[in-house]
N, C-alpha and C positions, 0 to 999 in steps of 0.2 A: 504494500500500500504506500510505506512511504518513500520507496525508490518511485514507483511508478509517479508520483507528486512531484517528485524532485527532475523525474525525468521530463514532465510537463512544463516546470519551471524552465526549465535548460533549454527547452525547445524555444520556445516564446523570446527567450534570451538572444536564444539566435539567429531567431528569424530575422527581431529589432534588428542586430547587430548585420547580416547578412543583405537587408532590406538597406540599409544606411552603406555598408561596401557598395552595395550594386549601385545605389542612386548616384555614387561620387563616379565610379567607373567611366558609368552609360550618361554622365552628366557631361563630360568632358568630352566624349563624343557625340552627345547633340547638340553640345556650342558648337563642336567644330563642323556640324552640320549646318546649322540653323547658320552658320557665317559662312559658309560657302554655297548655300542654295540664296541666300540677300544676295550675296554677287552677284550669281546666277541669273538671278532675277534683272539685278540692275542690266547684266549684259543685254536681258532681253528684250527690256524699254529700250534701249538703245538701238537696236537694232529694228524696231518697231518703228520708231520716228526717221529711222532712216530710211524705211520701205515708206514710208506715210508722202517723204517727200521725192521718190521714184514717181509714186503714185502722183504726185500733184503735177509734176514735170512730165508725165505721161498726158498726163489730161491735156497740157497747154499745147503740147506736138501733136495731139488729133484735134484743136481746134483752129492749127493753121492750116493752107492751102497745100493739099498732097503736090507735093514734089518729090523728087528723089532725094534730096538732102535732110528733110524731115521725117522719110520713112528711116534712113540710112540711121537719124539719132533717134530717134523712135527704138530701131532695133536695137540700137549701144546702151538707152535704158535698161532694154528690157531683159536685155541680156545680165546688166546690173541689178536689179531686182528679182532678178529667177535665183541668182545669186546669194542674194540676201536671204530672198524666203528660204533657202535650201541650209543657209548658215542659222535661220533662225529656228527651224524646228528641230535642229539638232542640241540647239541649248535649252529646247524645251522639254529634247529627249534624256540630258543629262539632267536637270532641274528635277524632271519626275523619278528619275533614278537615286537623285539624292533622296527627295522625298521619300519614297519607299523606301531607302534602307534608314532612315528615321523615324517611319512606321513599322518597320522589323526587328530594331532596338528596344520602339516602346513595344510593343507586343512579346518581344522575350521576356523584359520585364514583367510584365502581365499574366505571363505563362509562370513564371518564378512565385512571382506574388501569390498566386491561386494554388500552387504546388504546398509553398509553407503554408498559409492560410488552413486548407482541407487537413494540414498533417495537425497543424496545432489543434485545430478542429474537432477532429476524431478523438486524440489523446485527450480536451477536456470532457467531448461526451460518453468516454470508458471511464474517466476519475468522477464525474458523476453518476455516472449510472453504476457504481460501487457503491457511491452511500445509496443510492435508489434500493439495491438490491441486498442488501445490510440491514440489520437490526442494530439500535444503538448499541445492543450487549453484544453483538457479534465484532461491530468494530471496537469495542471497549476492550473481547477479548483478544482478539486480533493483534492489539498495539499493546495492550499487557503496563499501560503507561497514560496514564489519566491527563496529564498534560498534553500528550501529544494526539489525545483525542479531545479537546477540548480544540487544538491549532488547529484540527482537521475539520471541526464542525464551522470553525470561525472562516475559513478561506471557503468553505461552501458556495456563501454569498457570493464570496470574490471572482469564485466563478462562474457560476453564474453571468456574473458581469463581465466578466473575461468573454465568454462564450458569444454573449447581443455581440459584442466588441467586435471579435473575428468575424461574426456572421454579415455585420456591416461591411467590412473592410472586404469578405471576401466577394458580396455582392457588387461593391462600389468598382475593386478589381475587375470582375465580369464585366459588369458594364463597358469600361474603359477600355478592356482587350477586347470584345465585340464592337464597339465604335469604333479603334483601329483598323480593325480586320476588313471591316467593311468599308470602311475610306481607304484602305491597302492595295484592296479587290479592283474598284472605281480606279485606282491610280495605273494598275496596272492594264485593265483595259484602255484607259488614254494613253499609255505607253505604247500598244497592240498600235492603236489608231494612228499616232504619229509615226509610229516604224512604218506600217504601210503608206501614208503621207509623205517620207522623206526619199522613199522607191518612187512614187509617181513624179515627185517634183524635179529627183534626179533624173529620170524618162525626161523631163519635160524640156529642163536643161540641154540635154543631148540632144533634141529636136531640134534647139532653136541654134545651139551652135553654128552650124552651117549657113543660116538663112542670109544673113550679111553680105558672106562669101557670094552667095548663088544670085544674089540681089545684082550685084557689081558686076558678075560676067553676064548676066540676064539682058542688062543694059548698057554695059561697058562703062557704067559711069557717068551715062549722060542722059540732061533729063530729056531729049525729045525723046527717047528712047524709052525710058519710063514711061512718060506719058501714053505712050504708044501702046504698052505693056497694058496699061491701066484699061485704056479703050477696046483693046483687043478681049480681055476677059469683061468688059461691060457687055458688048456684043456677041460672045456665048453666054452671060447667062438669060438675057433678051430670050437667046433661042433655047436654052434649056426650059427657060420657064413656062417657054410658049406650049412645048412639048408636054410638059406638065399639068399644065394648066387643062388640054386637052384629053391626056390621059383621065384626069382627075374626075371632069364631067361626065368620063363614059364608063363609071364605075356604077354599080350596079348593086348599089348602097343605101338603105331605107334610113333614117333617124328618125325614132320614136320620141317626141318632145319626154313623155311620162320617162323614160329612162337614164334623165336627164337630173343631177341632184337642183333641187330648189337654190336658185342662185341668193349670192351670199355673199359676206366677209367673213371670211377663215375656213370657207368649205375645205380650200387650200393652203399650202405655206408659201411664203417667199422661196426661192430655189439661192436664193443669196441672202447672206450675214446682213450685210450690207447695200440697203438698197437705194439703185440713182438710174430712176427710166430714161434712157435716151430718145427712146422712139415708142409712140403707142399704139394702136389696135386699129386697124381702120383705112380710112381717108386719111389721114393727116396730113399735118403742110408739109413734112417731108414727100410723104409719098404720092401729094399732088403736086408740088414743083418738081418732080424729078418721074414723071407719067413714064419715061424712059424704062423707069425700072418696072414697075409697078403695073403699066399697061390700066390704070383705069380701077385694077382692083382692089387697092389697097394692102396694106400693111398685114400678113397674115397670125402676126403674134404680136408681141412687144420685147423691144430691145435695150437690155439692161447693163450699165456702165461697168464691165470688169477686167480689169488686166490680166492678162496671160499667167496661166496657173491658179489662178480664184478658185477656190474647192466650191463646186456648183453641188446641189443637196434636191435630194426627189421631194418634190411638196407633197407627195401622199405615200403611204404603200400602195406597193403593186407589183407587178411582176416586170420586165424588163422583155418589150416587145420584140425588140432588135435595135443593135448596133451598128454604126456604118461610117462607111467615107466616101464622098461624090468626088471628092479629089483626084482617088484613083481613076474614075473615070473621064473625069474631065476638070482638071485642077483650074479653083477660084472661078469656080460657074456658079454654085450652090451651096449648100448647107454645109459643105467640108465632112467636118465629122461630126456624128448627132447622136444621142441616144434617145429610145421611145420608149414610154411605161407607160402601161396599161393599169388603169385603176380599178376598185372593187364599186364606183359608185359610176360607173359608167361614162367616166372622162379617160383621156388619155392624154399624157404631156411628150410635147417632143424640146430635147434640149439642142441646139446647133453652132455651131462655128467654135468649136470643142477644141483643146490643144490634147487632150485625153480622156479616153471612157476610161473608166474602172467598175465595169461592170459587165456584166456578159448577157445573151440572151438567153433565157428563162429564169434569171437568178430574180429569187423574191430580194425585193428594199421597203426598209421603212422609213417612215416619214421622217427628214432630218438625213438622213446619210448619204456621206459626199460620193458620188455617182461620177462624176466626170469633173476636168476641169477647164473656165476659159479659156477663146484663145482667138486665135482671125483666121480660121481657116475656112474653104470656099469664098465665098463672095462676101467681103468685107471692107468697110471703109476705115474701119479701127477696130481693136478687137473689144468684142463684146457678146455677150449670150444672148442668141434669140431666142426666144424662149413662147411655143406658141401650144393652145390648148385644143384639144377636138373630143368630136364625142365618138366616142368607141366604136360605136354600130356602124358610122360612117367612114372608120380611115381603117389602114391596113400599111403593112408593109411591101410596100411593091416592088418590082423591077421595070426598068424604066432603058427599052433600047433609042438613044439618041442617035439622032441624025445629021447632029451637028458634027462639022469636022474633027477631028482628032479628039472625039469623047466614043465612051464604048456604051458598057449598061450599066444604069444607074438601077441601085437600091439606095431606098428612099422612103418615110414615111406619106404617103399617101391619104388625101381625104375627098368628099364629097365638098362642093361650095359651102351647102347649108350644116355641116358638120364643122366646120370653122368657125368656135369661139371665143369670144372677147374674155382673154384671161383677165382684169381687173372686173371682171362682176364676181369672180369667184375668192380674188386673193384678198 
């Protein structure tokens, strides 16, 4: 009886004493965490306002007169800020790396804590459940020493009180190792997400390296040449469009209004963090002073401000229609690269002038995840996501043989006229 007491003391002893080693240990390694993730940090605002002011320098080069010397700096941006982004999610990748092993510290502690806790635990519900299971004359004869059964009824209490004591400390513990774990979990998934982020952006990089180069031999440097460049692809996509536009009408495609969700704000998401319309849904004055393009019909979606590499994000679930590139068949006539998701409430979105899918066809997405990213590919006057909505029952994924010179067969999101609509009734 009173080794077992003695042993209970001793324990309690140590935990204190072993609780107070650990916390100096694991204290010294979470300052020297917690001051290399504020670095971290600080690196990251920095590099933040340095892409912020790519970005602003970008905007002022697509609202001057295309010439060749503006796309030429155009491209030396962008090629500077692909750069950046590619430096910045790698400090974001280290950042979350710190974090996590500062949540794997606190959580060993936690794990420690709840170890001694259950041990102290157990030993004082065996030393009371001895006087539980005792008669006062068993433990009187038992210790054969009246004093020391008099200490033993007196710490009774004490433990008792010992006991709420641990049972706090060790639920408080739980607590705090379950709140870690779960913020550990969440970290390491946003670590999943930027490793796969730092593979596209590097992909994206590697894209654009070349374009500069291919720009300068394209033209030799000079801008009638350009110019010429510029006009030559205005006049195939004239003709791809026309082709399309004809394909489109002879599709043989019903839209049932009722299968259509009750238009709204927030049926859908933004497909961008950040949002800056440059062109809208319709008529507009772009697409009435410039009939060239447009032929009369108008604007088939709306087109939103984002520089090359912008992680673009599916506004609903759905399934992934199909992916594509009209490049291959006829470079900077069309859409470039596009991806198409089909919804569960009878809309379908197609994304366009894409630098990257990251998605395949049949793969399910949920609302919120980065599907592709922007870029100026196909027919573009800067880069930016077109971004247009239809309704299910009237589009499809087509194949589309042009007739236009030096294009082969387009695959291509396809729709009905009256299956074409106005994405701002829905976002």
């Amino acid at each position: 009886m009173t080794g077992r007491y003695l042993f209970f003391i001793c324990l309690i002893i140590s935990f204190s004493s072993l609780a107070l080693i650990s916390g100096t240990a694991f204290g010294a390694t979470e300052e020297e965490l917690r001051e290399l993730l504020q670095n971290q940090n600080s690196e990251i605002a920095q590099l933040e306002k340095e892409i912020a002011l790519y970005q602003k320098a970008l905007s002022t080069t697509k609202t001057e007169k295309s010439g060749l010397q503006a796309e030429l700096s155009r491209l030396e941006l962008t090629r500077k800020k692909l750069g950046s982004d590619v430096n910045l999610t790698k400090k974001k990748i280290a950042a979350t790396e710190t974090t996590i092993a500062s949540l794997s510290d606190g959580i060993k502690q936690s794990e420690q804590g709840i170890s001694l806790n259950q041990q102290a635990l157990a030993e004082s519900l065996r030393t009371i459940n001895h006087y539980d299971q005792n008669t006062i004359t068993t433990i009187l004869l038992e210790d054969k020493n009246f004093s020391n059964f008099l200490g033993h009824i007196a710490n009774l209490s004490t433990l008792h009180g010992t006991l709420k004591s641990q049972l706090f400390n060790l639920q408080s513990t739980k607590k705090d190792y379950e709140v870690k774990k779960t913020t550990s979990e969440k970290e390491y998934e946003e670590l999943a997400l930027l490793e796969d982020k730092l593979v596209d952006q590097k992909t994206i990089v590697e894209q654009n390296a070349g374009k500069k180069n291919v720009l300068l031999a394209e033209t030799q440097n000079k801008e009638q040449a350009f110019q010429q460049l510029l006009a030559d692809r205005l006049r195939k996509k004239e003709a791809v469009e026309a082709e399309l536009r004809k394909a489109e009408e002879a599709l043989n495609l019903i839209v049932n209004p009722s299968s259509l969700p009750t238009t709204g704000r927030g049926v859908i998401k933004w497909p961008l963090d950040k949002v800056i319309v440059t062109q809208y849904f319709g008529n507009t004055p772009f697409a009435t002073a410039n009939s060239q393009i447009y032929k009369g019909k108008g604007h088939n979606g709306i087109d939103l401000g984002a520089s090359i590499g912008t992680p673009i994000k599916a506004v609903l679930n759905g399934v992934v229609e199909g992916v594509g590139n009209t490049d291959i068949a006829c470079k900077g006539a069309s859409y470039g690269k596009w991806v198409m998701v089909r919804h569960p409430n009878g809309l379908s979105s197609v994304y366009a002038h894409l630098s990257l899918s990251s998605v395949t066809k049949g793969q399910i997405v949920s609302t919120g995840e980065v599907i592709a990213y922007s870029g100026d590919t196909g027919y573009v006057t800067g880069p930016h996501l077109h971004f247009t909505l239809l309704a299910s029952e009237g589009s499809q994924v087509g194949s589309l043989q042009s007739k236009v010179p030096g294009c082969g067969v387009y695959t291509i999101p396809m729709a009905t006229p009256e299956a074409v609509l106005n994405p701002l009734s829905y976002l």
